[in-house]
NUGU-867657 format. One record per residue (C-alpha): residue number from 1; chain; x, z, y. Coordinates in steps of 0.2 Angstrom, whole numbers, always signed. Example, Ala and Ser with C-alpha at 12.3 -4.5 7.8 and 13.67 -1.06 7.14 Angstrom:
! residues 2
+-----+--------+-------+-------+-------+
| num | chaine |     u |     w |     v |
+-----+--------+-------+-------+-------+
|   1 |      A |   +62 |   +39 |   -22 |
|   2 |      A |   +68 |   +36 |    -5 |
+-----+--------+-------+-------+-------+
END
This chain:
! residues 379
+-----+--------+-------+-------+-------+
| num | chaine |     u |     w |     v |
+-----+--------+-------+-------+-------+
|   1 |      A |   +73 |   +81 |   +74 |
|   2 |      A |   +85 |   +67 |   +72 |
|   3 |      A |   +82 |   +51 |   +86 |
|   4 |      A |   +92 |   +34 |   +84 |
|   5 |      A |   +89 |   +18 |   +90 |
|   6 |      A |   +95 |    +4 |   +78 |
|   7 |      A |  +106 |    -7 |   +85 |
|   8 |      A |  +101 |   -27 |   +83 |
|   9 |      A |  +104 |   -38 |   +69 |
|  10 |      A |   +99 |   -51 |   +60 |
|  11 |      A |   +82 |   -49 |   +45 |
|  12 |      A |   +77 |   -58 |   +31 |
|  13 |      A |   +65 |   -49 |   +17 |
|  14 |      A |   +58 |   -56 |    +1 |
|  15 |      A |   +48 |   -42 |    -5 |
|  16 |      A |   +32 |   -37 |    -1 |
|  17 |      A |   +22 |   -22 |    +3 |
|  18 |      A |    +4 |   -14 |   +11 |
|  19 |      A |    -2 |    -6 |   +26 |
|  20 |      A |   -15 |    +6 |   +26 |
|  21 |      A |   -23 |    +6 |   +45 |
|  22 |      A |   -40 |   +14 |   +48 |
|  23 |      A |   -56 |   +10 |   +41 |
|  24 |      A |   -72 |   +15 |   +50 |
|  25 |      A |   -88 |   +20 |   +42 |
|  26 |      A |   -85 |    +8 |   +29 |
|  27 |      A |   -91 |   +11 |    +9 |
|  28 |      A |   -97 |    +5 |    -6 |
|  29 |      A |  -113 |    +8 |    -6 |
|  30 |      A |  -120 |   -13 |    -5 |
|  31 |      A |  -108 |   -19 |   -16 |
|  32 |      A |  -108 |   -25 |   -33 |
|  33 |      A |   -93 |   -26 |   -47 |
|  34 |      A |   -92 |   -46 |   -50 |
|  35 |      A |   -81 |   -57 |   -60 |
|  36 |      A |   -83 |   -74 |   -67 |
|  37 |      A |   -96 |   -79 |   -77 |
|  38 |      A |   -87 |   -77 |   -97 |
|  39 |      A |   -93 |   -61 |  -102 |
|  40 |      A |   -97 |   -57 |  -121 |
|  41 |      A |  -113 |   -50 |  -127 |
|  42 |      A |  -106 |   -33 |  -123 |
|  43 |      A |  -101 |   -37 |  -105 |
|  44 |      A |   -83 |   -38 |  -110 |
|  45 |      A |   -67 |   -51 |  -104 |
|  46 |      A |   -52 |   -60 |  -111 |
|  47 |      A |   -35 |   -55 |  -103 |
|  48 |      A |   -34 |   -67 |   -87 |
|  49 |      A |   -32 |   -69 |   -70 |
|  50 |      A |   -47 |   -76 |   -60 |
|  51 |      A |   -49 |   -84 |   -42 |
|  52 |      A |   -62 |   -77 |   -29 |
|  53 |      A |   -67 |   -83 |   -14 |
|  54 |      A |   -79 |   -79 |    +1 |
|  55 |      A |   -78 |   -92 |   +16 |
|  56 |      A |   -87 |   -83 |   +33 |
|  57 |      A |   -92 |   -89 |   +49 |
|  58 |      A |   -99 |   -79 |   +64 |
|  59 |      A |  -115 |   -80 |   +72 |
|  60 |      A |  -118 |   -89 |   +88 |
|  61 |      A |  -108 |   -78 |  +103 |
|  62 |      A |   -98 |   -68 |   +93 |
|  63 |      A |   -80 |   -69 |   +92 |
|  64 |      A |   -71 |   -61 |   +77 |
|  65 |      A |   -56 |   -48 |   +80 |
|  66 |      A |   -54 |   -38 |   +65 |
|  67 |      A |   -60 |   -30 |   +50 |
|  68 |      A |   -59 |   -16 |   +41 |
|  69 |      A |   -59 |   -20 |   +20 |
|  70 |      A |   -58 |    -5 |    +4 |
|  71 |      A |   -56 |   -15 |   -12 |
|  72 |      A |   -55 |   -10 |   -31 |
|  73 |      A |   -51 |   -23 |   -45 |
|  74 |      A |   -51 |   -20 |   -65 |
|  75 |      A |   -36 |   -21 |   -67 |
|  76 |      A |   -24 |   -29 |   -53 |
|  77 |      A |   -30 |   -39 |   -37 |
|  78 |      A |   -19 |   -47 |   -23 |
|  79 |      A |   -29 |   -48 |    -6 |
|  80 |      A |   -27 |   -62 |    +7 |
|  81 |      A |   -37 |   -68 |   +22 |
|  82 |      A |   -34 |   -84 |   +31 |
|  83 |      A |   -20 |   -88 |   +17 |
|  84 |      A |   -10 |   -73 |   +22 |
|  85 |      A |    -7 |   -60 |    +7 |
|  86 |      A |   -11 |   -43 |   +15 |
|  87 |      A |   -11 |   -33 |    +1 |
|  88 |      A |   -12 |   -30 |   -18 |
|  89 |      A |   -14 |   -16 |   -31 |
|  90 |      A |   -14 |   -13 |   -48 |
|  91 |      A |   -27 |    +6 |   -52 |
|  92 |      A |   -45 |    +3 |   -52 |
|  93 |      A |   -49 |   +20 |   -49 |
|  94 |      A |   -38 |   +20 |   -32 |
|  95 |      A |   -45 |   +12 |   -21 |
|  96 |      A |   -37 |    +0 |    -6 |
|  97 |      A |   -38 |    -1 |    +9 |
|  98 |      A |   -34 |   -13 |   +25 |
|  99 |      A |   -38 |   -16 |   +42 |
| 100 |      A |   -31 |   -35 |   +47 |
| 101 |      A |   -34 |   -46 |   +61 |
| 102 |      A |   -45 |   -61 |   +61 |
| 103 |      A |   -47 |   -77 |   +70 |
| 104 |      A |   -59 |   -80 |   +82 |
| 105 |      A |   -68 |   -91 |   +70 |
| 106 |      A |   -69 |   -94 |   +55 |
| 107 |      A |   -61 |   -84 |   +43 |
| 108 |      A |   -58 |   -83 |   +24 |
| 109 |      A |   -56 |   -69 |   +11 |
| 110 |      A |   -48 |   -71 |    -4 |
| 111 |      A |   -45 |   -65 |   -21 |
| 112 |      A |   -29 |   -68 |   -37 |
| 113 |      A |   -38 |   -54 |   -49 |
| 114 |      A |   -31 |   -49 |   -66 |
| 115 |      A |   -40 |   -41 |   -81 |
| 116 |      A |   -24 |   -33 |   -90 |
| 117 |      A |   -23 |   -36 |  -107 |
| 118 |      A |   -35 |   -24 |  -122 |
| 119 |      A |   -38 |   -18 |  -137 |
| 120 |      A |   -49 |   -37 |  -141 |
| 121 |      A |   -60 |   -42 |  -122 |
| 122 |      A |   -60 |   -27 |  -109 |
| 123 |      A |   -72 |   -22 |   -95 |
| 124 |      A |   -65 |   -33 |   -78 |
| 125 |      A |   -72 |   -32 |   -60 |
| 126 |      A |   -71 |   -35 |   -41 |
| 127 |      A |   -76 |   -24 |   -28 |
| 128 |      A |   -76 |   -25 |    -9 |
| 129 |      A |   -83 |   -20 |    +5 |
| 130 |      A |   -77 |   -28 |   +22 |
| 131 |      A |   -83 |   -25 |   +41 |
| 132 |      A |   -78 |   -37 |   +54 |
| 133 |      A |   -78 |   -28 |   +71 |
| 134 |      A |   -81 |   -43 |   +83 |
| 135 |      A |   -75 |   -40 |  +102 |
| 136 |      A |   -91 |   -36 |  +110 |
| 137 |      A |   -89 |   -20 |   +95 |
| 138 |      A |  -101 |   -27 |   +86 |
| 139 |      A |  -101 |   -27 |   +66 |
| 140 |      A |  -108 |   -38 |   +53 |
| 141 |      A |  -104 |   -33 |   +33 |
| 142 |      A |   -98 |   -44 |   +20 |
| 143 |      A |  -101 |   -37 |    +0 |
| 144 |      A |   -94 |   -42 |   -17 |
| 145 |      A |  -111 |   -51 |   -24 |
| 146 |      A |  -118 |   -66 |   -31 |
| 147 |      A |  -114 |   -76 |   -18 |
| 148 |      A |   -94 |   -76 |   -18 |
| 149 |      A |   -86 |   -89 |   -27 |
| 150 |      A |   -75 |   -87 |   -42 |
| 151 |      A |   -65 |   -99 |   -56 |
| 152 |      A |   -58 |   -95 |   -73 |
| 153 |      A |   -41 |  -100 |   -66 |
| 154 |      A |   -30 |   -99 |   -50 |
| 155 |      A |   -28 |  -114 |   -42 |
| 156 |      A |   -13 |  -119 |   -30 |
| 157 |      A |   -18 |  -115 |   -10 |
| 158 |      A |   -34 |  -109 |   -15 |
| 159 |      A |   -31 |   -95 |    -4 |
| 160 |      A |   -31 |  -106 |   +11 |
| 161 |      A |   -44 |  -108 |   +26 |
| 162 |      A |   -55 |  -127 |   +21 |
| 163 |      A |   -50 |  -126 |    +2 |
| 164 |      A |   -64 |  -132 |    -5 |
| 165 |      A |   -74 |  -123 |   -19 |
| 166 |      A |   -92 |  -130 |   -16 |
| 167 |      A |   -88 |  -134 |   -34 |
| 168 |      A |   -84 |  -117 |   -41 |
| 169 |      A |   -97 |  -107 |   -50 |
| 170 |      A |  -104 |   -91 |   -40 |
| 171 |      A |   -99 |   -75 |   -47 |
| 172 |      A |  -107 |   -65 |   -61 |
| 173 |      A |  -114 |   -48 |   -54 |
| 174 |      A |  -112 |   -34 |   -67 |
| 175 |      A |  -119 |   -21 |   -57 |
| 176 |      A |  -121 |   -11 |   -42 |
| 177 |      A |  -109 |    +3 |   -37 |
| 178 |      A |  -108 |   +18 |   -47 |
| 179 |      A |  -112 |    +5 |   -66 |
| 180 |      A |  -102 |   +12 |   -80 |
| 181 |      A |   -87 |   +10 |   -83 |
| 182 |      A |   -81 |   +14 |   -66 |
| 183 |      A |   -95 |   +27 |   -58 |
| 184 |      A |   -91 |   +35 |   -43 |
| 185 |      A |   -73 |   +31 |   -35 |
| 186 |      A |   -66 |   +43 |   -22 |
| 187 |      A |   -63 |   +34 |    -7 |
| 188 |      A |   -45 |   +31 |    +6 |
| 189 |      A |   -44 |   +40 |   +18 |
| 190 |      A |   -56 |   +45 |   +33 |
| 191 |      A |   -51 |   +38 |   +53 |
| 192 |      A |   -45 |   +55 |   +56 |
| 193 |      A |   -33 |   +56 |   +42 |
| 194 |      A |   -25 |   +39 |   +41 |
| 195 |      A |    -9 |   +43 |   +48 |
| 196 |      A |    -2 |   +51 |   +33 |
| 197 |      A |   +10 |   +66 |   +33 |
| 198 |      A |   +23 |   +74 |   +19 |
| 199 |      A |    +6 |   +83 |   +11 |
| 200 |      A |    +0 |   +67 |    +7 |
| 201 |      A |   +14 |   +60 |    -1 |
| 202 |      A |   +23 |   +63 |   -19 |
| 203 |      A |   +40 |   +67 |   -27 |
| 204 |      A |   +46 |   +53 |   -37 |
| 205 |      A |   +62 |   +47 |   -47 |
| 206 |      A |   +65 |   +37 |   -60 |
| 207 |      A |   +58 |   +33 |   -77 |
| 208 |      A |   +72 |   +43 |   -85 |
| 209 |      A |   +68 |   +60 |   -82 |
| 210 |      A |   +64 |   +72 |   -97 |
| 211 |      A |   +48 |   +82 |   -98 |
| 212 |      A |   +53 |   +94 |  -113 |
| 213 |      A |   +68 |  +100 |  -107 |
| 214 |      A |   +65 |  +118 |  -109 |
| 215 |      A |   +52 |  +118 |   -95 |
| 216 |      A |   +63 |  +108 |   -83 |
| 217 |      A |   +59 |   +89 |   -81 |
| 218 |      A |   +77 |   +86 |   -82 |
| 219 |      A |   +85 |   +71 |   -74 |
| 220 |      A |  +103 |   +62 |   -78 |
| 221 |      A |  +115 |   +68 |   -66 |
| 222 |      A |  +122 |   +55 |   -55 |
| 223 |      A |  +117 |   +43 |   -40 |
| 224 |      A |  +101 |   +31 |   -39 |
| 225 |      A |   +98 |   +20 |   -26 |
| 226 |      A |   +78 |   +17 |   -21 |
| 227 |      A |   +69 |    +4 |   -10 |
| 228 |      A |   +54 |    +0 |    +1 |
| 229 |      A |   +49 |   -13 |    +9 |
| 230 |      A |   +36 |   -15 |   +22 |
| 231 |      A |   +28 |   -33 |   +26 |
| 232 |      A |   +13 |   -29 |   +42 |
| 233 |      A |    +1 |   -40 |   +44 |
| 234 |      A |    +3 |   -57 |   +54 |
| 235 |      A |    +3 |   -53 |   +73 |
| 236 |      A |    +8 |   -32 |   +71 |
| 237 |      A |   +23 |   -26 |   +72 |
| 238 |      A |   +31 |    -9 |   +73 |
| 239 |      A |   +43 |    -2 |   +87 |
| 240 |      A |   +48 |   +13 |   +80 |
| 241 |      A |   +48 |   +23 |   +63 |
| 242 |      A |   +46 |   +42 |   +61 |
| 243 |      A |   +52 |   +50 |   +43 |
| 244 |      A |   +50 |   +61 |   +34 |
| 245 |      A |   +60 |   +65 |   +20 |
| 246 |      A |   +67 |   +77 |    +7 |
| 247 |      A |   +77 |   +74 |    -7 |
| 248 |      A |   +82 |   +86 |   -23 |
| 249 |      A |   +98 |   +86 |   -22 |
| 250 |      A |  +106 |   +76 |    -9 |
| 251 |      A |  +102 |   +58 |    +0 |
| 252 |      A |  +107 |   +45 |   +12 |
| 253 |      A |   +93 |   +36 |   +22 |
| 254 |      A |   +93 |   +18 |   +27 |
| 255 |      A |   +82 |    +9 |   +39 |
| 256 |      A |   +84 |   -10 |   +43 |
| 257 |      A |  +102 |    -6 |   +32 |
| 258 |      A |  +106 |    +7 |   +44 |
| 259 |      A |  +113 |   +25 |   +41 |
| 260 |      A |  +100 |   +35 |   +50 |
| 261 |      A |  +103 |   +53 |   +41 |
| 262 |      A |  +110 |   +63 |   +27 |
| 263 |      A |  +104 |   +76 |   +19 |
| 264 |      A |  +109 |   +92 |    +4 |
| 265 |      A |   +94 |  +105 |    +3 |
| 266 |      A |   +80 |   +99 |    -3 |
| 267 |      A |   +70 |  +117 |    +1 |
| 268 |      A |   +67 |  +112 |   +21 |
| 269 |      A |   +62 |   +90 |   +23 |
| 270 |      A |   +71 |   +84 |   +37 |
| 271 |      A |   +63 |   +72 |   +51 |
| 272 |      A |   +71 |   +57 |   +59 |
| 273 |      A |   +64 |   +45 |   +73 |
| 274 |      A |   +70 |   +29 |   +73 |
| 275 |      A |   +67 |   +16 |   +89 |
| 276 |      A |   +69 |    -3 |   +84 |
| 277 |      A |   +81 |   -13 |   +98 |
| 278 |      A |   +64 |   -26 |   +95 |
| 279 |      A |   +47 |   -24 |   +88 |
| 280 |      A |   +48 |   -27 |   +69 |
| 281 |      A |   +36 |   -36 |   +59 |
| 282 |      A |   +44 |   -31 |   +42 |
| 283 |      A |   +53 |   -15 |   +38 |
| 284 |      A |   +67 |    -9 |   +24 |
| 285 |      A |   +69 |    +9 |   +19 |
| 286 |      A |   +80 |   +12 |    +6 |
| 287 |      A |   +89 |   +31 |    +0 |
| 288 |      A |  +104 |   +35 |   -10 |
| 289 |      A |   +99 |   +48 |   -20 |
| 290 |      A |  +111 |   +59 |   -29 |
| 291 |      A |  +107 |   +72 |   -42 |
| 292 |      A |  +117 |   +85 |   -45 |
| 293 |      A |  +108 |   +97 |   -60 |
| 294 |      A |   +92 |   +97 |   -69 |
| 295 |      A |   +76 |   +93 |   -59 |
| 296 |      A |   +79 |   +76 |   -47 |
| 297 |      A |   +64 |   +70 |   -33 |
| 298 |      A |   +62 |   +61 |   -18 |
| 299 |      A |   +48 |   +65 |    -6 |
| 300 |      A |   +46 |   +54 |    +8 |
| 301 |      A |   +32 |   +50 |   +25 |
| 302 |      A |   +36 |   +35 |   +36 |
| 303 |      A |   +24 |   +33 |   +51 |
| 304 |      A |   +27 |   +18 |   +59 |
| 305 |      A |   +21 |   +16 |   +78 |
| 306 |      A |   +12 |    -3 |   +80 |
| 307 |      A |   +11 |   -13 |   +93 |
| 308 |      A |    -5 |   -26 |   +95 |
| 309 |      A |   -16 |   -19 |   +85 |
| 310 |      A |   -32 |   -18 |   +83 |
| 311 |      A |   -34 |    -6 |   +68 |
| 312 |      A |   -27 |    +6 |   +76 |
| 313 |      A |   -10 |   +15 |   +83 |
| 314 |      A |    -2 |   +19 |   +67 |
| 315 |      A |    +3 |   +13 |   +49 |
| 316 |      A |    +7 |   +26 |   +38 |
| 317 |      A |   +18 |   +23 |   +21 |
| 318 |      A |   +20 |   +36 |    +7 |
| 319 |      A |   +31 |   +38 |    -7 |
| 320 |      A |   +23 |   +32 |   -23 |
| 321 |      A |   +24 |   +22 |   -39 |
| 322 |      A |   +27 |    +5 |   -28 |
| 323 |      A |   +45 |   +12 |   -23 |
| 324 |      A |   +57 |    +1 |   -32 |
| 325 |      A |   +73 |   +11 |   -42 |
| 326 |      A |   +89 |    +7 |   -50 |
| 327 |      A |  +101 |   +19 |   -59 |
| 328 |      A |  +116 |   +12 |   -48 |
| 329 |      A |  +120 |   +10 |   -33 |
| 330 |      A |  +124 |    -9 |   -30 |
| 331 |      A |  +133 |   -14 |   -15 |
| 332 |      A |  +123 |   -19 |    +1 |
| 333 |      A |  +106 |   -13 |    -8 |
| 334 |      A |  +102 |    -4 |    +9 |
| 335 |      A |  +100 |   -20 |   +18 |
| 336 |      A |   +84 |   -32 |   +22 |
| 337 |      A |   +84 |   -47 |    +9 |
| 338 |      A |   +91 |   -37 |    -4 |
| 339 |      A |   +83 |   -44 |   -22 |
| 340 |      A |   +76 |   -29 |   -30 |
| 341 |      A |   +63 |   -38 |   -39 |
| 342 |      A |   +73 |   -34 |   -57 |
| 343 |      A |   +72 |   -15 |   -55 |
| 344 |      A |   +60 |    -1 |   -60 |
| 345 |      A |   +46 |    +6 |   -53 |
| 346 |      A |   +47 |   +23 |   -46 |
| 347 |      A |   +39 |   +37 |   -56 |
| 348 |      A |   +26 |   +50 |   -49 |
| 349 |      A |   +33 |   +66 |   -53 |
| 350 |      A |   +20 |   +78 |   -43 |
| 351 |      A |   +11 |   +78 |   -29 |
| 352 |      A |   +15 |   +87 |   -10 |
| 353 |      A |   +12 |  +104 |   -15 |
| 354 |      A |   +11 |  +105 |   -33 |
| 355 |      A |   +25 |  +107 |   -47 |
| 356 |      A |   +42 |  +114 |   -49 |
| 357 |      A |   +46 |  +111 |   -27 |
| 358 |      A |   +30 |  +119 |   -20 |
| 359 |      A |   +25 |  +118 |    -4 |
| 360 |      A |   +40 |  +115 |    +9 |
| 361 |      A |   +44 |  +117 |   +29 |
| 362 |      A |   +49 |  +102 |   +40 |
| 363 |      A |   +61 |  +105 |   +53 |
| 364 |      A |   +51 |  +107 |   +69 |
| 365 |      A |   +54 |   +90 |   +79 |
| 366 |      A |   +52 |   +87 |   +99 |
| 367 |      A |   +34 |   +80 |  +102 |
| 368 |      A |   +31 |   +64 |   +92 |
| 369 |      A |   +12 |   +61 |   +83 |
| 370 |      A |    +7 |   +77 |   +75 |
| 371 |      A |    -3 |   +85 |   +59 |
| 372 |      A |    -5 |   +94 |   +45 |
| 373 |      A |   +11 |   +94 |   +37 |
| 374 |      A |   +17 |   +81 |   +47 |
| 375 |      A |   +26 |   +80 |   +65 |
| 376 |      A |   +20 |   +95 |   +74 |
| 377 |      A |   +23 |  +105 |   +61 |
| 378 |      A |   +20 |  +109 |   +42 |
| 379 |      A |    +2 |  +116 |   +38 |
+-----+--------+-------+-------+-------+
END
């Protein structure tokens, strides 16, 4: 294992991302797909983007302090609560999931949802299920149903605490949970499993790789530089990260714009712990990848320790299609504030486990949080 402590300097990010913390008991077994109210005679939507809203307060004596939310959209959703985006996604059939803060009163949860564009009007839909935990550890639900709000547009600051949308019609209810199309969706995560290890994560690269070449998915020899950013919700930071990483064939890994580690044999992920001078509220990782013949991947785990927090102790980030790629390696891409909103999306090659790597070790660390195919070990 590999232990550094970053040494100070100045941030500045742009880009967003999630964090996946702990959700407890929580499903959709109450809620209801909604969207507005422009549905044809088949059930079906034009290409849009809608606004949703659902203003709650608390019952007499109790004092909010965080809640626990999974949410799905047809086709793209970006999350906020009290005006702050905490999330987004872009798969119906993956399912998000968020533990936040709240405020000690009132609090509001909102919605930018996209029905991506068809063959002619396409089935769309919201659904959510939030808990809010109170302090006394008490909990009260909050569904997607007839009562949110929505508008056949996005108006500016509707996201915000007292925007007022007593005018806005109340959502349309095109079912319960489980209503064709959608069914059944497998859900995050259990409590147990949050903290995410390498087993959880998968190889990516970029879009050039080719699948037909004579049973190899052959990659352009050469370097590629790839990015994450991490945004933690208002009030958390992190004071340390733990990583793990493997690369095919060889890498540099960056953190805050940091050398942290190199790395040339992809068959063994190596395991770095990383201590921030200060706690961190936002978080680069970026790798310079090289490929040197045939089959190119990155596999990556990055456990971030959290300070006042709520949801829990960790946050866990995995390496997947919100990566971001560029088949160069452009000066200073490794630090915070780099623009990287003009390059690719990372490719999912395969998952831990499966395709042409297989199942591999991690170098054995010195007592750091543990797992299945995580720190402690490889499963």
């Amino acid at each position: 294992m590999h232990s550094l402590m970053l040494q100070p300097s100045g941030f500045l990010f742009t880009a967003l991302a999630l964090c996946v913390a702990p959700i407890h008991a929580l499903d959709f077994s109450n809620s209801y797909w909604i969207w507005t109210n422009e549905a044809n005679s088949a059930g079906n939507y034009p290409a849009s983007t809608r606004a949703f809203r659902n203003d709650f307060c608390p019952p007499s004596g109790k004092t909010p302090a965080f809640a626990n939310i999974i949410i799905s959209t047809d086709n793209a959703y970006t999350l906020y609560i009290n005006g702050n985006q905490v999330g987004s996604g872009d798969n119906w059939s993956q399912v998000g999931a968020y533990c936040v803060q709240l405020s000690s009163g009132c609090n509001t949860f909102a919605l930018s949802a996209t029905n991506y564009d068809g063959p002619g009007l396409n089935p769309a839909g919201v659904l959510a299920a939030i808990q809010v935990i109170y302090t006394d550890g008490s909990t009260s639900s909050i569904v997607t149903d007839g009562s949110w709000r929505s508008f056949p547009s996005v108006p500016a600051a509707f996201q915000q605490i007292g925007y007022d949308d007593s005018a806005w019609p109340h959502a349309r209810v095109e079912g319960s949970y489980g209503v064709s199309p959608w069914n059944i969706l497998a859900m995050p995560p259990s409590p147990s499993s949050t903290l995410l290890h390498l087993t959880d994560a998968n190889w990516i690269w970029t879009s050039e790789v080719d699948n037909d070449s004579g049973g190899y998915e052959s990659a352009p020899v050469g370097y590629r530089a790839f990015r994450k950013d991490i945004v933690l919700p208002p009030g958390i930071t992190a004071s340390s990260a733990f990583i793990t990483i493997s690369v095919d064939n060889e890498y540099d890994l960056y953190v805050q714009g940091n050398l942290v580690g190199s790395g040339s044999a992809w068959q063994e992920a190596n395991i770095y712990n990383v201590q921030f001078p200060s706690p961190l509220s936002q978080i680069t990782i970026a790798v310079k990848a090289t490929n040197t013949n045939l089959e190119a991947g990155i596999i990556c785990t990055v456990q971030l320790t959290l300070t006042n927090n709520g949801c829990g102790p960790y946050a866990s980030v995995i390496t997947d299609d919100t990566w971001r790629w560029i088949n160069s390696v452009p000066s200073g891409f490794q630090a915070p504030g780099f623009d990287d909103s003009n390059w690719g999306w990372a490719v999912v090659q395969s998952s831990y486990g499966d395709g042409i790597w297989g199942d591999i070790p991690v170098e054995s660390p010195g007592g750091t949080p543990g797992g299945p195919g995580g720190p402690g070990g490889h499963a």
